[in-house]
C-alpha positions as CSV (number, residue, x, y, z in Angstrom):
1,X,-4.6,7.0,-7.0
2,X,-7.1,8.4,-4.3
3,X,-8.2,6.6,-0.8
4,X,-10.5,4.3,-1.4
5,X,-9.0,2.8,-4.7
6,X,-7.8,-1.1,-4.7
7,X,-4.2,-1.5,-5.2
8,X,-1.7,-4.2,-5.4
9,X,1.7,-3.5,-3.2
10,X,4.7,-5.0,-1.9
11,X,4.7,-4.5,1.7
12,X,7.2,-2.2,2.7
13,X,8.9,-2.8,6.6
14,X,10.2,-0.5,9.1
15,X,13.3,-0.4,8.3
16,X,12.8,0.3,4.8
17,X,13.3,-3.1,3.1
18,X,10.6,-4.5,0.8
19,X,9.4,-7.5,2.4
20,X,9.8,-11.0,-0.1
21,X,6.3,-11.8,-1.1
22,X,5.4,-14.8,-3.4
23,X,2.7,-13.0,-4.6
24,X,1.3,-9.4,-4.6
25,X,-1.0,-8.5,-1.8
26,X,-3.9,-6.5,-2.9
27,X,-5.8,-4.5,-0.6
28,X,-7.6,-1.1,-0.4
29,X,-5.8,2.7,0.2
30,X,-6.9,4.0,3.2
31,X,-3.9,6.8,4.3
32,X,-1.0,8.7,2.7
33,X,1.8,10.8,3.9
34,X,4.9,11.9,3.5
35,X,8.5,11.1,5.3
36,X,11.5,12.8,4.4
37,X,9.9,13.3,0.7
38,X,9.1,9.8,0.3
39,X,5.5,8.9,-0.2
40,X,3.9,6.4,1.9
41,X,0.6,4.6,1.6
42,X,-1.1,2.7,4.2
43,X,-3.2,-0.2,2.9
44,X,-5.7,-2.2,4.6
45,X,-5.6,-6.0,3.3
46,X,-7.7,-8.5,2.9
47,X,-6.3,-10.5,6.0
48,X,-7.8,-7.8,7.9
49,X,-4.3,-6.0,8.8
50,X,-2.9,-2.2,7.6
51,X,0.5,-2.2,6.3
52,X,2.7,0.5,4.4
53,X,3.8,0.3,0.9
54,X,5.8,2.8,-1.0
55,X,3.6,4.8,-3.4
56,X,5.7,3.5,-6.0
57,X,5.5,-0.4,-5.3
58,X,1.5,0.5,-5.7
59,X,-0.4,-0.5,-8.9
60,X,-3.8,0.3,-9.3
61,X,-5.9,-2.2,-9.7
62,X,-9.8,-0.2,-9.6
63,X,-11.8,2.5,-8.3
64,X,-13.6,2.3,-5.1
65,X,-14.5,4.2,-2.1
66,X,-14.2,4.5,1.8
């Protein structure tokens, strides 16, 4: 995946439980970085709002650009 693509995600919280969704939220990859050798991507969602999703709770969905 590069920044830019659209991607569906489970949000990911702070203290590094996966947030119960009833559905996917699909939004586009704007940021990722590293912590403590875990991958992190930031995705901006539809409602507006950037939240954090582990790189492997991403799917790709298509390609786009920032």
């Amino acid at each position: 995946m590069r920044l830019g693509d659209w991607v569906t995600y489970k949000v990911w919280t702070t203290n590094g439980a996966i947030k119960v969704t009833t559905a996917p939220q699909v939004g586009q990859l704007i940021e990722q970085h590293t912590e403590n050798g875990t991958t992190i991507n930031v995705v901006h969602n539809a409602k507006g709002r950037n939240d954090w999703a582990l790189a492997k709770d991403c799917q790709f969905v298509k390609r786009g650009v920032l």
